[in-house]
Structure formats: C-alpha cells, structure tokens
C-alpha positions in Angstrom: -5.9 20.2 -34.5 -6.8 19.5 -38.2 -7.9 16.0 -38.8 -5.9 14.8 -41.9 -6.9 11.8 -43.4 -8.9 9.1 -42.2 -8.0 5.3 -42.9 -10.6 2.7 -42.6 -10.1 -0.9 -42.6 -13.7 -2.6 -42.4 -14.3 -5.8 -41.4 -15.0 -8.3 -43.8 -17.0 -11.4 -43.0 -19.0 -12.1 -40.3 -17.6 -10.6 -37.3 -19.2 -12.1 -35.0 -20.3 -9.0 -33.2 -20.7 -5.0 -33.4 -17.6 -4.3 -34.4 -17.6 -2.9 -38.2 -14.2 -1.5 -39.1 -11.1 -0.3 -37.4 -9.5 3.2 -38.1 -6.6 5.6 -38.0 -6.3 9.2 -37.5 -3.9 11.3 -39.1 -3.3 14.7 -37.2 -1.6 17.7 -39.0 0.2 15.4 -40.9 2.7 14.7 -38.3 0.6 12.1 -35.4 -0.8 8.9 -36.3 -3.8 7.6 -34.1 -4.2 3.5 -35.0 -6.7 1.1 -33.5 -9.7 3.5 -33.3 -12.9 1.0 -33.4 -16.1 1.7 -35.2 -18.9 -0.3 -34.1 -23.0 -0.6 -33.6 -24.0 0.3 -29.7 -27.3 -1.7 -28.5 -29.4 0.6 -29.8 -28.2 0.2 -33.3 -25.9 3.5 -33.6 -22.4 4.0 -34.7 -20.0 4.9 -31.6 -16.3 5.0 -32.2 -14.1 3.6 -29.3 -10.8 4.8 -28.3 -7.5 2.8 -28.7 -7.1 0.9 -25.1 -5.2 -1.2 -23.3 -5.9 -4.0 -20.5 -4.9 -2.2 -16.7 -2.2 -3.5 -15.0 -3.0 -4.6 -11.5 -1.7 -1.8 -9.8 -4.5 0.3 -11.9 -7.5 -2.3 -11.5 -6.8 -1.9 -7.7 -7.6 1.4 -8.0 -10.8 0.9 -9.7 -9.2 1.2 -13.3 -9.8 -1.5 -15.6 -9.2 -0.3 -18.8 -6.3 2.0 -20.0 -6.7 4.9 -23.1 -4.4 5.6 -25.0 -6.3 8.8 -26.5 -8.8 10.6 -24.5 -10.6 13.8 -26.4 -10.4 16.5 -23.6 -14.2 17.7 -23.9 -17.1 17.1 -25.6 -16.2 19.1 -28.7 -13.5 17.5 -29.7 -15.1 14.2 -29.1 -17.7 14.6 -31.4 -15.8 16.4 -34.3 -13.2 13.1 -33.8 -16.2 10.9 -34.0 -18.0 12.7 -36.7 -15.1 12.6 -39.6 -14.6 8.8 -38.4 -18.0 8.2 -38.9 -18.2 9.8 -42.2 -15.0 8.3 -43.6 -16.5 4.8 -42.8 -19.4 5.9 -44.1 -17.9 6.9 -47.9 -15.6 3.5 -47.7 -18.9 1.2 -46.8 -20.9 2.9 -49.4 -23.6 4.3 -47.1 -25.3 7.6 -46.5 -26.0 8.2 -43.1 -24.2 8.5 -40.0 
C-alpha cells in the first residue's frame, strides 16, 4: 500500500471541541479514503479516527454501536496511516511536532 497524497481540511473557528481537521487518503492513486478525523485525545495528543457510521439496531444488539468503514489490519499499518496524517496536518497548520 503506498499512501499517495494526503488532503487536509482544518477546522476553522472555534470548534467547539477536539476535533481539529478532517482528512482524505489517497491510496496508489486509485482508492480514496474521506472523513478521516484528526483531533486532541484528553491527554492533549493527536489521534486520528476512522471514517464511521451509527450501527443499525440489529448491530447494537449485538454489542456493536459503531460501524468502520476502514479498519487498519494491525498495528503497523495503523501507525504508518496515522503517522503521514499526522504529518500532513502538521505541514498544512504550520506546526512542527506530531
């Protein structure tokens, strides 16, 4: 998997919260992952959240209450998904550290 391009859409404004920007993938030029969200955990670090959806009731039965529509499938890929997120927000917000 090579991680194309990132696009970041930062909030602007007072949110109103933790959540900073939104952001799409773009996978070997040929998948587009929208609705990533970048935002501050409770103690202050950047996290990036999966694209979800609300369960239906048949899922929320079964203990399910919240649907992804992307799910890394270990650890690795998590973090290197999460790293160039984190470092494209990063550049686009003007800051240095992750």
């Amino acid at each position: 998997m090579n991680i194309t391009k990132v696009v970041v859409q930062p909030l602007t404004g007072n949110s109103g919260g933790r959540l900073l920007a939104f952001a799409n993938l773009i996978i070997d030029d040929q998948y587009v992952v929208n609705g990533l969200r970048i935002y501050r955990n409770r103690n202050g670090e950047l996290e990036v959240q999966y694209p979800s959806l609300h369960a239906p009731k048949q899922y929320k039965r079964l203990g399910h209450r919240t649907l992804y529509a992307v799910v890394p499938m270990n650890e690795a890929a998590h973090a290197r998904i999460k790293q160039t997120v984190l470092a494209a927000y990063n550049e686009s917000a003007g800051t240095a550290s992750l």
